[in-house]
Backbone bond lengths (Angstrom), bond angles and torsions (degrees), N, CA, C in turn:
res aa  C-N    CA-C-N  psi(-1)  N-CA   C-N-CA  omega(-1)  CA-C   N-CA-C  phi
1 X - - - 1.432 - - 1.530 109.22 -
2 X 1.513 117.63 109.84 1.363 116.58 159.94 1.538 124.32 -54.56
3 X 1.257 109.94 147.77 1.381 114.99 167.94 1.629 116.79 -107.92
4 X 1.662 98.82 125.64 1.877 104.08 -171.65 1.178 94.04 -103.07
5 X 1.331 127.71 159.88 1.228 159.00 173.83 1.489 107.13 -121.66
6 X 1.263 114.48 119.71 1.510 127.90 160.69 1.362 135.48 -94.13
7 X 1.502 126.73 96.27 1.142 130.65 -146.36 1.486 123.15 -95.57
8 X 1.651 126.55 104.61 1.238 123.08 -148.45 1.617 113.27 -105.31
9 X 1.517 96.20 130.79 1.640 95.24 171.59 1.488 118.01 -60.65
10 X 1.496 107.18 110.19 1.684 91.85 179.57 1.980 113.15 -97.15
11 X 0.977 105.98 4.96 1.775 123.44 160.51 1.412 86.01 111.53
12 X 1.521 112.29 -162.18 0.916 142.24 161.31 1.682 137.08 -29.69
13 X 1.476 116.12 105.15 1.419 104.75 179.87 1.344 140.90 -63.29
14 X 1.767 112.00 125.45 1.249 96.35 -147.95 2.366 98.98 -125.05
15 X 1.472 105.20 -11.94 1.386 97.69 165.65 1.972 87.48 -146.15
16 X 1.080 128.31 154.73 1.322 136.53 153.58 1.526 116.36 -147.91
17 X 1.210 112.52 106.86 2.026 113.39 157.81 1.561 78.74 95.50
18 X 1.332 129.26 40.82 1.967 111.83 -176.33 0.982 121.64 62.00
19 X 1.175 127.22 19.96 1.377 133.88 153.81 1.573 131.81 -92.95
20 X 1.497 131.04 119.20 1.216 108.19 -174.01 1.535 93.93 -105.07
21 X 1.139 103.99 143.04 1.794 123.08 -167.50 1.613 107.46 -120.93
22 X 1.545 114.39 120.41 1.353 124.71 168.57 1.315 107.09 -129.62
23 X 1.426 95.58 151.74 1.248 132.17 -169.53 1.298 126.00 -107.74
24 X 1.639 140.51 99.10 1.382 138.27 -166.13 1.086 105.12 -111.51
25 X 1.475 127.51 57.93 1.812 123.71 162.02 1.275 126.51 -8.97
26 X 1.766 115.92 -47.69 1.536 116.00 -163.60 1.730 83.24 -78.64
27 X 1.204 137.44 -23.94 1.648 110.80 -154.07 1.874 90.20 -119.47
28 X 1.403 122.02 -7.97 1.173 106.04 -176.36 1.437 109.14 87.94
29 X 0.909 118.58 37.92 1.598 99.60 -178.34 1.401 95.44 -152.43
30 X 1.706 104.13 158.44 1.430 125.78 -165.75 1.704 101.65 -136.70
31 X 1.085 120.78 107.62 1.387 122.13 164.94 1.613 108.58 -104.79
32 X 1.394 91.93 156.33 1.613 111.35 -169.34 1.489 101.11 -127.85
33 X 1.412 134.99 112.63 1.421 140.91 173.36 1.410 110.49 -137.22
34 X 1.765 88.29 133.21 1.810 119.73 -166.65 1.659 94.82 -103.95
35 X 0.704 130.95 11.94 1.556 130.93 173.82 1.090 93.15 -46.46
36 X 1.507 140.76 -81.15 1.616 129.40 -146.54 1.677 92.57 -60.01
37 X 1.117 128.85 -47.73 1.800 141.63 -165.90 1.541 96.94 -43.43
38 X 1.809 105.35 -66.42 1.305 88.04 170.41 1.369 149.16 -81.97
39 X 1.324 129.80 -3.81 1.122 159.15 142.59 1.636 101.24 -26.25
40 X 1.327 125.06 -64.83 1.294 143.39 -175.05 1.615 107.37 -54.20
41 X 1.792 107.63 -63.28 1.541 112.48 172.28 1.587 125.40 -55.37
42 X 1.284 114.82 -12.23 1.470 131.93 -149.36 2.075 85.19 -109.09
43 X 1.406 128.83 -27.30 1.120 111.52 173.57 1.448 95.91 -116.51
44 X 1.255 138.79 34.52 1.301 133.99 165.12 1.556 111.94 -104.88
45 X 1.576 97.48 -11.21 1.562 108.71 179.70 1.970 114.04 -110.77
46 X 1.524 88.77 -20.07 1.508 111.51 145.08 2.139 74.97 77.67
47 X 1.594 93.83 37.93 1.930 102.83 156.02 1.312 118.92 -112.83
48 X 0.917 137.67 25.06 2.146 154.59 -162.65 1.617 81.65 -83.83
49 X 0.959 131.85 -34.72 1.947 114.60 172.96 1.463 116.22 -83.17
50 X 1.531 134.44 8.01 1.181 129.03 -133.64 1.564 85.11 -108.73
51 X 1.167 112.77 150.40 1.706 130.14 -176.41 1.462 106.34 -78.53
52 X 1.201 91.50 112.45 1.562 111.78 177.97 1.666 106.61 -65.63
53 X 1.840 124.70 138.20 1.263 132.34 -170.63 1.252 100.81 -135.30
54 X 1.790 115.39 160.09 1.110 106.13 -172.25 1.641 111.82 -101.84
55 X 0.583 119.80 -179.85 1.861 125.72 -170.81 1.620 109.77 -69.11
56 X 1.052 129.46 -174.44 1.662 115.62 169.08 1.515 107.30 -140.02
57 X 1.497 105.41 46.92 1.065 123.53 171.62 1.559 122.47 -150.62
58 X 1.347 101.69 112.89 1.240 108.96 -168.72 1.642 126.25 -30.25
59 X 1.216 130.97 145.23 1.604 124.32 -160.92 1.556 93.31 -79.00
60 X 0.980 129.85 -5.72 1.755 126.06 -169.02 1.347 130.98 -102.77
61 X 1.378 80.76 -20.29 1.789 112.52 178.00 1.584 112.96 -63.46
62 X 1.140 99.13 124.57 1.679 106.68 -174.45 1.607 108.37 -113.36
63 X 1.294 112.80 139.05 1.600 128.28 175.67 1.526 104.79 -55.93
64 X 1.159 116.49 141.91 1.221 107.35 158.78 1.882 113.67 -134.23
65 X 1.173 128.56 -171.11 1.324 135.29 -166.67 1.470 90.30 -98.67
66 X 1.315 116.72 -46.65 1.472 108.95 -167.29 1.734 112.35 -81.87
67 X 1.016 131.27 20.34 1.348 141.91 156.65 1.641 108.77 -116.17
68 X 0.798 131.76 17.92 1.779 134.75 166.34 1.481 88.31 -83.50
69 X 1.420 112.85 156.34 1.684 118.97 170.23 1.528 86.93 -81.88
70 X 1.446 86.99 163.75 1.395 122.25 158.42 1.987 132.37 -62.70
71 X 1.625 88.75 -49.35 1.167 71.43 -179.31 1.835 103.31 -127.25
């Protein structure tokens, strides 16, 4: 006797791996936000009061390919 598996549409993905994932059809775009993820790590380290700082990289500044190393 084989065993079947019935494979169910459960709709649309809506958190995977701590990620909550939305979907904007009219504009094309897909964002991915770990907020709850970190939220979670932040009282597992029991730091959820800890003073938020800003980055040391300008907010405008864009990655590029040609600043990745080489090797």
């Amino acid at each position: 006797m084989a065993n079947s598996f019935a494979m169910k549409d459960l709709g649309a993905t809506k958190q995977i791996l701590g990620m909550r994932i939305t979907r904007d059809r009219k504009n094309c775009k897909l964002t991915l936000s770990q907020s709850e993820y970190i939220e979670k790590v932040l009282k597992r380290f029991n730091t959820q009061n800890g003073k938020p700082t800003s980055i040391p990289l300008a907010s405008h500044f864009k990655f590029s390919t040609k600043e990745c190393p080489k090797a």
